[in-house]
N, C-alpha and C positions, 0 to 999 in steps of 0.2 A: 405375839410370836406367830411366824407364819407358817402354815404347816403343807407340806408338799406329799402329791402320792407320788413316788419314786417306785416304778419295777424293771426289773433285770430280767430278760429272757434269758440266763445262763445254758443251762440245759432243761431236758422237760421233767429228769427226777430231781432236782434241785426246788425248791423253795423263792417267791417273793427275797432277796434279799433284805429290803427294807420298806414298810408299808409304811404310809404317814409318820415320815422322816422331817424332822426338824433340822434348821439350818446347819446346827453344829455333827448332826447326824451326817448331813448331807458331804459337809466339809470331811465330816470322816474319810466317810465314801471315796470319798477321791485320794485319799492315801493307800487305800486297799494292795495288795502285792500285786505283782506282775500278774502272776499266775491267773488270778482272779479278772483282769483287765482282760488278757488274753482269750479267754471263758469268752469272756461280754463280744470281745470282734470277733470270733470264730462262727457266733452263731449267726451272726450278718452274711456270711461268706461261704457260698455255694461249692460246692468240690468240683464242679466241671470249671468254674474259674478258677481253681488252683492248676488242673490239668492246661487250663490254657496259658496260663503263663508259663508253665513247666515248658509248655511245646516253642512258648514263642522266645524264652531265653535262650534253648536250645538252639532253634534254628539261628536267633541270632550271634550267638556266639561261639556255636561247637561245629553245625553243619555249613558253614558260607567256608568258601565255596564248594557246593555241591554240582553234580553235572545235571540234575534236574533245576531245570527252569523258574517251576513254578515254585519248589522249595526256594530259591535265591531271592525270584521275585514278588511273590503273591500270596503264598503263605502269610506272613506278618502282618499282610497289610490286612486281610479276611481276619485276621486275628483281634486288630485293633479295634473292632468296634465294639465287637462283644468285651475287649480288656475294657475299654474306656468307658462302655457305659454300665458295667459291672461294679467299677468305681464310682459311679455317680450316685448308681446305687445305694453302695454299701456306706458310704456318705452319707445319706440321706435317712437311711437305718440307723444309723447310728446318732445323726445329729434330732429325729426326733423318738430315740430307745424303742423306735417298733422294726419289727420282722415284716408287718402287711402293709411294704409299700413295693409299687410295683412302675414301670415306667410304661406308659400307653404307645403307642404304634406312631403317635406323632412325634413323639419326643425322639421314637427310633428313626422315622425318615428327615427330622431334622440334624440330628446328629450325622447321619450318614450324608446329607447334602452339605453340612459345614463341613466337615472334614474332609471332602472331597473338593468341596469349592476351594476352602485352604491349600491343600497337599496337590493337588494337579493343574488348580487355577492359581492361585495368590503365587504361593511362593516360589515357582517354579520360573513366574513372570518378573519378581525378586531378585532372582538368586538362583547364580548359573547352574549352583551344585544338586539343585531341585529337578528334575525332569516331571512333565504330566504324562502320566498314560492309561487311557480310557478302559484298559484291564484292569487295572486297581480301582476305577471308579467302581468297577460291577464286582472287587472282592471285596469293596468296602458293602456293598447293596448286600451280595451274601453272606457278610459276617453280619451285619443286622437282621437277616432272615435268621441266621444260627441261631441268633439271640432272643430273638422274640420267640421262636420255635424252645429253645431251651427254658426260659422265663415261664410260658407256656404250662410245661411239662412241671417247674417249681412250684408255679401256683395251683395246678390241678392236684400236686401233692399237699400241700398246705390245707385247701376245700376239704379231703377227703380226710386229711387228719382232726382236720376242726369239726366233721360231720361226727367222727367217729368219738371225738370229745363228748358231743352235745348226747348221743346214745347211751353215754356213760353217766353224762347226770340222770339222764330221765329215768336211769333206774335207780 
């Protein structure tokens, strides 16, 4: 029989859900209710990236057209990198059950160079309906500042929660 340690970061008054879980346990597991699943991806999922998608369904679908500009134009796109790699993220949290993963400063200027080489280079060269313009290249460069700036600020929270853990055992 093979025996698996399986943990769940639910929340931090909650409990291990199942420690050296056996396969049939495991099989459980994954019948568990909504409610419980929901638990498990909510703690992957930061609140300023709830707010960012709030802003950018909005802009996309309540405020167009607006007489500001940069709401029409630039918004969204300053929006997408932080969306997009918030999901890479949260992907990654969840595909291997940890909270301490974080993406490094290369992964954010490669990001921000495909997406840019894509959306102003590729497909613009494609596809008439595509236009490039060199302002969205530098709100894609600052929504990856946003990101790493806000990530940042996640992981400084998380050090100081975990220092504050470790004071708690030593007593």
């Amino acid at each position: 029989m093979r025996v698996v340690d399986l943990r769940w970061n639910i929340d931090s008054d909650t409990k291990d859900i199942c420690l050296n879980c056996t396969n049939k346990q495991i099989s459980d597991l994954n019948k568990t209710p909504i409610k419980m699943q929901l638990k498990k991806i909510k703690c992957f999922i930061p609140n300023w990236f709830i707010v960012f998608i709030i802003i950018y369904g909005a802009n996309q679908f309540f405020m167009k057209p607006a007489d500001n500009s940069f709401l029409n134009f630039y918004l969204n796109d300053m929006l997408a990198v932080p969306i997009v790699l918030n999901l890479v993220l949260i992907s990654f949290k969840m595909l291997y059950s940890s909270t301490n993963i974080y993406l490094g400063i290369d992964k954010i200027i490669f990001t921000v160079i495909y997406i840019s080489i894509l959306f102003e280079i590729t497909l613009p060269y494609f596809f008439k309906r595509f236009v490039g313009d060199w302002l969205d290249v530098l709100m894609y460069i600052i929504g990856g500042f946003i990101y790493f700036i806000f990530q940042k600020i996640e992981l400084k929270q998380s050090i100081s929660v975990f220092k504050d853990s470790l004071k708690e055992c030593k007593k």
